[in-house]
C-alpha positions in Angstrom: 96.0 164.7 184.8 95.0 162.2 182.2 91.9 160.5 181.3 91.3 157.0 182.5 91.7 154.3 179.5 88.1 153.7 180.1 87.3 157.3 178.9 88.9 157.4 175.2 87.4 156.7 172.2 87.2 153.8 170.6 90.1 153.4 167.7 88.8 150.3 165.4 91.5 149.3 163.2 90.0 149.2 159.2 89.1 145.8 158.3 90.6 144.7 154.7 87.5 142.0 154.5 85.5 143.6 151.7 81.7 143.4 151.6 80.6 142.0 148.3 77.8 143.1 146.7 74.8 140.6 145.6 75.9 140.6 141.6 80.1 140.0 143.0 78.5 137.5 145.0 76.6 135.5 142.4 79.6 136.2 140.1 82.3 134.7 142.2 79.8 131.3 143.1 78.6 130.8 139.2 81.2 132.0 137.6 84.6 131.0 139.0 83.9 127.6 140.5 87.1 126.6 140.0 89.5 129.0 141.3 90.5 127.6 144.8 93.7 129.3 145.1 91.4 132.4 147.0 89.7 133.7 149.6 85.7 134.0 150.3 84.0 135.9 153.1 81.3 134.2 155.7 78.5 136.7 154.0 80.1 135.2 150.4 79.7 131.8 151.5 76.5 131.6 153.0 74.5 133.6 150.6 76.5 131.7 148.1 75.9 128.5 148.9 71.9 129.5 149.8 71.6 130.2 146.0 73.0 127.5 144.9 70.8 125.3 147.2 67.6 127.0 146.2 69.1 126.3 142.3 69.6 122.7 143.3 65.7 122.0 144.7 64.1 123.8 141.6 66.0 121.5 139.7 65.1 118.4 141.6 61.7 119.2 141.7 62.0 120.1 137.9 63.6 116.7 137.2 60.9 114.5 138.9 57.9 116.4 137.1 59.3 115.1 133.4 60.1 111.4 134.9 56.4 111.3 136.2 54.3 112.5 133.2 56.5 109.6 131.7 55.3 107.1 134.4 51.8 108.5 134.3 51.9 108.4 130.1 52.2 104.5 130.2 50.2 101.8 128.9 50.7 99.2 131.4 48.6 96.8 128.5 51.2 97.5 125.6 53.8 95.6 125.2 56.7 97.8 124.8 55.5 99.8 128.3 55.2 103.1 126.5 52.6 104.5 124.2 54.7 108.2 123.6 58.3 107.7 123.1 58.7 111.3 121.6 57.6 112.4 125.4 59.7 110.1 127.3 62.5 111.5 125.2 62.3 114.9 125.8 61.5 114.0 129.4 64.9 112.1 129.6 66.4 114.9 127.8 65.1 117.5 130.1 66.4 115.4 133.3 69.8 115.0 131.8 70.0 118.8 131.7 68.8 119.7 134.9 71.3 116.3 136.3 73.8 118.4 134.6 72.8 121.8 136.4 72.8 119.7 139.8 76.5 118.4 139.0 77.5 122.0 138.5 76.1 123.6 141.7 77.9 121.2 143.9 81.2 121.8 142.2 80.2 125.7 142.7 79.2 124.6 146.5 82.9 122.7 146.8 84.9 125.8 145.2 82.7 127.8 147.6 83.7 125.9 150.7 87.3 125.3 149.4 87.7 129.3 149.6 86.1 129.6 152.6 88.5 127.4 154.6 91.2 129.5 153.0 89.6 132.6 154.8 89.8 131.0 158.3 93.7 130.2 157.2 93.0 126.2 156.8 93.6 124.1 153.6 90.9 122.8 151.4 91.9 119.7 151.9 89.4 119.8 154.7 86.3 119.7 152.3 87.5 115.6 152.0 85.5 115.3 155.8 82.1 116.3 154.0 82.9 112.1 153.2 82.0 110.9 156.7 78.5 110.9 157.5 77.3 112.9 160.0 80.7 114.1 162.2 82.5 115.4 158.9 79.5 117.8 158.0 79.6 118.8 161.5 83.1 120.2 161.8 83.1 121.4 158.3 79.9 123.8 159.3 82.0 124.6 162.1 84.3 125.2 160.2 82.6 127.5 157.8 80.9 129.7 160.6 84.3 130.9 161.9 85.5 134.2 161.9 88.0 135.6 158.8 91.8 134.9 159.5 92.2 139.0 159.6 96.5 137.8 159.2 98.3 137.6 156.5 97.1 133.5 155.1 98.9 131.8 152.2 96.0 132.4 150.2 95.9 136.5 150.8 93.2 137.7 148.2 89.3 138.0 147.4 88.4 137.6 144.4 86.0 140.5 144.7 89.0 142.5 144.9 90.8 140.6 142.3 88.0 142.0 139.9 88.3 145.3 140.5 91.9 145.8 140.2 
């Protein structure tokens, strides 16, 4: 007599989802932004995109500290409105950078997102609903926390295992 179906051990099938390590990670966020025509995992998104959010506040916050030292270094009696223009230089110089490093972490953020819709077997196209308001955020975080597309998707490769090959 046989064993109820109850009774047998569990048979996963092997998952062909890799896990990315922290450096892959970092490497596929910073350094290919542009290459949508992949796939990114939930764990690649999210830490990911965390980074890159963290990157973006230190940079806000760094941006503000130049622009008010600048404020704060005006002499509201001269007539010009600045006393240092060597410091409100360097402080505009400093901003344009960190503007710069801002402009870049979105674009990693969209190239992020982009490949994560490719995971869950949907077109990039959708990252054009982060445009609306509130709703498109919403179904685009939806969006983002679904499970990988474990069939064969028109966009059929990580690009941590792109690198290693």
């Amino acid at each position: 007599m046989s064993e109820p179906y109850y009774e047998h051990e569990y048979q996963s099938v092997p998952s062909q989802v890799p896990d990315s390590s922290f450096g892959q990670i970092v490497k596929e966020t910073f350094l290919k932004p542009f290459v949508w025509n992949a796939r990114s995992t939930r764990k690649t998104f999210w830490i990911g995109w965390a980074i890159s959010e963290v990157l973006m506040i230190i940079s806000a916050i760094i941006c503000f500290v130049p622009l008010a030292i600048d404020v704060t270094w005006t002499d509201h009696g001269d007539v010009t409105g600045h006393v240092n223009d060597v410091a409100s230089i360097w402080a505009w110089v400093i901003i344009a950078i960190f503007v710069l490093v801002l402009i870049y972490c979105n674009l990693c953020q969209l190239g992020l997102g982009v490949r994560r819709l490719h995971d869950t077997n949907r077109s990039g196209y959708w990252m054009w609903l982060c445009l609306i308001p509130e709703i498109g955020r919403i179904i685009l975080l939806i969006l983002m926390l679904l499970p990988t597309a474990e069939i064969p998707v028109q966009w059929n490769h990580y690009l941590s295992i792109m690198e290693t090959k």
